[in-house]
C-alpha positions in Angstrom: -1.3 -5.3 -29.0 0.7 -4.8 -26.1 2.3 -1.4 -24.6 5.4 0.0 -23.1 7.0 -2.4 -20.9 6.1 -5.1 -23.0 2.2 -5.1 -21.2 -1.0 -6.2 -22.7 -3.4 -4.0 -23.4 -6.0 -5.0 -20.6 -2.8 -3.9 -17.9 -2.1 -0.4 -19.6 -3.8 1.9 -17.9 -3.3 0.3 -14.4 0.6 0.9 -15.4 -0.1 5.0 -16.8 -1.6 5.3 -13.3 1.4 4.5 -11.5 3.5 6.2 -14.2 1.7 9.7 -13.2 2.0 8.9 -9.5 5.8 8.5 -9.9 5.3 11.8 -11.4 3.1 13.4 -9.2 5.4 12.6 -6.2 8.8 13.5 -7.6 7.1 17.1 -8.2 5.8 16.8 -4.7 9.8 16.0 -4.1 10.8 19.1 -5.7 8.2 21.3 -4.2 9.8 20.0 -0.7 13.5 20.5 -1.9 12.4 24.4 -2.7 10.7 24.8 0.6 13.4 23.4 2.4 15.8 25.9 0.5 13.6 28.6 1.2 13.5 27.5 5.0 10.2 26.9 5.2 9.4 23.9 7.2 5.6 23.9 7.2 5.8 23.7 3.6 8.0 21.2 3.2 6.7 18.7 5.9 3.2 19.4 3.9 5.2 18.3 0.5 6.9 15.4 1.9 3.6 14.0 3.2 1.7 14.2 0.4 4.8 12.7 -1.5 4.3 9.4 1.6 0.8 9.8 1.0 1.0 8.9 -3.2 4.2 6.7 -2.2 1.6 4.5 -0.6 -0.9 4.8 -3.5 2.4 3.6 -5.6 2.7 0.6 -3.2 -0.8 -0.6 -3.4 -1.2 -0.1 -7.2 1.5 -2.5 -7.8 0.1 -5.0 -5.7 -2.5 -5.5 -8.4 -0.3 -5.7 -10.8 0.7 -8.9 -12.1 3.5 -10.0 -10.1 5.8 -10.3 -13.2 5.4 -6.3 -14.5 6.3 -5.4 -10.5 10.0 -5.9 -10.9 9.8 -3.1 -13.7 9.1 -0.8 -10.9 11.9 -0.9 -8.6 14.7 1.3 -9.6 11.8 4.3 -9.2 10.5 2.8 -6.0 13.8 2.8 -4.3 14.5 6.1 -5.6 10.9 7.9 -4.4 11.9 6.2 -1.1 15.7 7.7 -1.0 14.1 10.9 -1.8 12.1 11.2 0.8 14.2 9.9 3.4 16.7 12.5 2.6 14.9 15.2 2.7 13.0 14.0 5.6 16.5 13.7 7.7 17.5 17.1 6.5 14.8 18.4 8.1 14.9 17.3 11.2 
């Protein structure tokens, strides 16, 4: 029986892992964007980090995806990425 996003069983919870590590790092995105408004730096370099540390986990999940589901990730990927860029140059 397959899932959301059309995936068999067998790849489901591979895919809810990287589903709560899209989550994980936009809260981590938020945390920095309130640190940042509340001009503290420490916090929000710690926030963005952590966001670029499960940003990687993201990255290497997918690779063990099958390379057709991958695609399905892209809109948040490139998001996740913008994210953190922006707040990143705002900080410097």
């Amino acid at each position: 029986m397959p899932c959301r996003y059309g995936v068999p069983v067998s790849d489901r919870i591979p895919v809810e892992m990287i589903e709560a590590d899209f989550e994980m790092a936009f809260c981590l995105i938020d945390m920095a964007e309130t640190e940042y408004i509340r001009r503290d730096p420490s916090s929000v370099a710690g926030a963005l980090h952590a966001a670029g540390d499960v940003l990687a986990d993201i990255e290497t999940r997918l690779t063990r995806l099958p390379l057709e589901m991958r695609p399905l990730f892209d809109s948040l990927l490139d998001e996740l990425r913008k994210e953190i860029s922006s707040i990143t140059q705002r900080q410097a």
